[in-house]
C-alpha positions in Angstrom: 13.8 -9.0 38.1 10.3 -8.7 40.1 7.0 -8.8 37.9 7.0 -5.2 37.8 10.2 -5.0 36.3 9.2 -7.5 33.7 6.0 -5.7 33.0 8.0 -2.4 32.5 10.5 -4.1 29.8 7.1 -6.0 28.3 5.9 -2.7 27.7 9.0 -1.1 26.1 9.7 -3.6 24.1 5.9 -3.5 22.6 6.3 0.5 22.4 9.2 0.5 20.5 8.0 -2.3 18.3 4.9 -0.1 17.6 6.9 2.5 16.9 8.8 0.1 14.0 5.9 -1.4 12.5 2.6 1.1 13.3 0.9 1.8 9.8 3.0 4.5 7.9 2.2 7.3 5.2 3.3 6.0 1.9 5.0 9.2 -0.6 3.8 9.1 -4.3 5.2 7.4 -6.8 8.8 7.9 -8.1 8.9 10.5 -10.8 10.5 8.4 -14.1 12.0 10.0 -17.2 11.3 8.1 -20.7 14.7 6.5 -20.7 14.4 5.1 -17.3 11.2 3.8 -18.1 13.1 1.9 -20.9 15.3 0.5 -18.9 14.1 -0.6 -15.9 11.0 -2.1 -18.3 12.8 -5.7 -18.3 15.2 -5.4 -16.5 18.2 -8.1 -16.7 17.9 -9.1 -12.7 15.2 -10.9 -10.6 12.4 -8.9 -9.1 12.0 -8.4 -5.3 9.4 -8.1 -3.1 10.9 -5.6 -1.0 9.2 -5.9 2.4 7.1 -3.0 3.7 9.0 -1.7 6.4 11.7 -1.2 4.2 9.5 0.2 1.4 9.2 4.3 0.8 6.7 5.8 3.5 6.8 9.3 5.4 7.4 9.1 8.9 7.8 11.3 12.1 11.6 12.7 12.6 12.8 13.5 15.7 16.1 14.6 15.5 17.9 17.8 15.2 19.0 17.5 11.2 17.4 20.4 9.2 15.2 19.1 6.1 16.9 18.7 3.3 19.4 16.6 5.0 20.1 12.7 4.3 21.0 10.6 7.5 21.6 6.7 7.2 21.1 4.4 10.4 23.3 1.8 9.7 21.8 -0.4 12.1 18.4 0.0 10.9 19.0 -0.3 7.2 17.0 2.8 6.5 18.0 6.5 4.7 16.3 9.6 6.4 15.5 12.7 3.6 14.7 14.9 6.6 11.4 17.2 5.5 10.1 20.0 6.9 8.0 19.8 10.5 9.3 16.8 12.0 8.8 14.4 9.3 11.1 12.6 6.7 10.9 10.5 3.9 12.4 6.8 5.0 13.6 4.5 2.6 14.9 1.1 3.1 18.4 0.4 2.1 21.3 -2.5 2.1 24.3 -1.3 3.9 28.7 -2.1 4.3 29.3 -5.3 5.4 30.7 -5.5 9.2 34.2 -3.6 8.7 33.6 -2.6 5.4 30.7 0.7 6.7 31.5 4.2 6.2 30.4 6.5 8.7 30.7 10.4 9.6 29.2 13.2 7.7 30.2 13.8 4.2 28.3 16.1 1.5 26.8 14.9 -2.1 29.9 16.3 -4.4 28.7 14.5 -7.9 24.9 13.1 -9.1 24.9 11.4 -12.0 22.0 9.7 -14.0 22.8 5.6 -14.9 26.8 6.0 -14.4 29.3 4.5 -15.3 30.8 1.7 -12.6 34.6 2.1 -12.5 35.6 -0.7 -9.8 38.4 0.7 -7.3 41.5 -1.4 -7.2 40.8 -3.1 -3.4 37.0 -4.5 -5.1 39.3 -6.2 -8.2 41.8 -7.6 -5.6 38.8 -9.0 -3.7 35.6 -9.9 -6.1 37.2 -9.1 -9.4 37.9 -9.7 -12.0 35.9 -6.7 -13.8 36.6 -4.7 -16.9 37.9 -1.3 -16.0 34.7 1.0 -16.8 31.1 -1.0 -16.8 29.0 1.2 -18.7 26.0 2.6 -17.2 21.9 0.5 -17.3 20.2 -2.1 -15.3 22.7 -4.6 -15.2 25.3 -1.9 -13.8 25.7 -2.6 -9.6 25.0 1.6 -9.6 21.8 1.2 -10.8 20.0 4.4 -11.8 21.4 7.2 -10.1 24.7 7.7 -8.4 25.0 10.4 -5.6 29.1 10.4 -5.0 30.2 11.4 -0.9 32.8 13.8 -0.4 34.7 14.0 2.6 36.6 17.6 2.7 36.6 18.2 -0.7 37.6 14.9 -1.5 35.7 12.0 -3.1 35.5 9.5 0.3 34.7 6.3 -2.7 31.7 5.7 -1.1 28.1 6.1 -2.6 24.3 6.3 -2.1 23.4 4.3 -5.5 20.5 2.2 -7.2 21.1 -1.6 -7.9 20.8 -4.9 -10.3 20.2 -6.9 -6.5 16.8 -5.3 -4.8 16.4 -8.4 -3.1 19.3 -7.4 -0.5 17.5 -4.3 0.4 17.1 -4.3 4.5 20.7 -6.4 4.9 24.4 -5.5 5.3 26.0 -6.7 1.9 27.8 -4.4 0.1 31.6 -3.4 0.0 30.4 -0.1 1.5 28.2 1.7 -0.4 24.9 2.4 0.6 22.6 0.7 -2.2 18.8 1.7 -3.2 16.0 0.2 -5.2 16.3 2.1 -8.4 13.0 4.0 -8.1 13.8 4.7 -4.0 17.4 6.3 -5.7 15.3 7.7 -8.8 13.2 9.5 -6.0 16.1 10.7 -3.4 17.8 12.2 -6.7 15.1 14.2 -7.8 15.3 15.8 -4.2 18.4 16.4 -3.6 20.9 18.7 -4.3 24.7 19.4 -5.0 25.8 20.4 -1.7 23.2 18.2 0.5 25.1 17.1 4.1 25.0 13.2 4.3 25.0 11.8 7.9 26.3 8.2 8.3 25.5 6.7 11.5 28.2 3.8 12.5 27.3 0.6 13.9 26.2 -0.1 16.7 23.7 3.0 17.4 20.7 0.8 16.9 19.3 2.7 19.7 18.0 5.9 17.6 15.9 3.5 15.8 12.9 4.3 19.0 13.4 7.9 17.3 12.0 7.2 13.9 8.8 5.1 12.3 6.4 6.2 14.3 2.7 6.8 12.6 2.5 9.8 10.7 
């Protein structure tokens, strides 16, 4: 390649870094009933210092989802709430394990506040043994909120949930799911709706990531 055409890469590269790491709007803080309060006041699991490009900030949006909608770049390890006027609310997350990812576009079919964990039959067979039913609070692997993806009217297993292991926030861990910090979850649940489409990016479309994260 001549030194022009090293310059030119130089320069992308540094451009879409900027674009990943320029200073970002941070959103409020998530709104907290009493009971969560109580619960997540000592909770039961190591605290994490989640790093700050995975933390809650606005951020430009340049894509063609309306607001309201929830996209997930896999690759990234972040969850879009689109806004209005080409911005979104980006939230760092921990994603499937190679193999294990959902992707395509499903719709929120069931919210529900520190659920219950029912572990399928395929996550006994493979990390069990677990009781049947873990009942909901901090020590539960759903965390504080549960939003439940439905495929065609049909519950696809897979969920955008809270967790009892912030510290894997930003990697690709889990048996699928799409795991939050419980305040990011407490947050993205107090926005959404029954309804709301859900857009899973697959692997391997780290590409869109010079699309987001610019300074807002």
């Amino acid at each position: 390649m001549s030194r022009f055409g090293h310059a030119v890469a130089l320069i992308g590269v540094l451009v879409l870094g900027g674009c990943m790491q320029a200073t970002l709007s941070p959103t409020s803080d998530a709104v907290l009933t009493p009971r969560d309060r109580q619960l997540l006041a000592h909770p039961p699991y190591a605290q994490a210092q989640i790093p700050q490009q995975f933390q809650r900030h606005i951020v430009d949006y340049t894509r063609k989802e309306q607001p309201g909608t929830i996209l997930v770049d896999t690759d990234a390890r972040y969850l879009y709430y689109v806004l209005p006027n080409g911005k979104a609310i980006r939230y760092g997350v921990a994603v499937g394990e190679e193999a294990m990812a959902w992707s395509g576009v499903a719709t929120v079919g069931r919210m529900s506040e520190w659920p219950d964990w029912i572990p399928t039959q395929e996550i006994q067979e493979r990390l069990g043994p677990y009781p049947k039913r873990v009942a909901g609070g901090p020590a539960n692997p759903l965390g504080a909120r549960a939003l439940y993806l439905y495929e065609g009217g049909k519950d696809t297993l897979y969920r955008i949930h809270g967790t009892n292991q912030p510290e894997y926030i930003g990697q690709a861990i889990s048996s699928g799911c799409i795991r939050m910090t419980n305040e990011d979850v407490v947050d993205l649940f107090n926005r959404v709706k029954l309804g709301t489409t859900v857009v899973v990016l697959p692997p391997g479309q780290n590409s869109t990531a010079a699309l987001f994260g610019r300074r807002s």
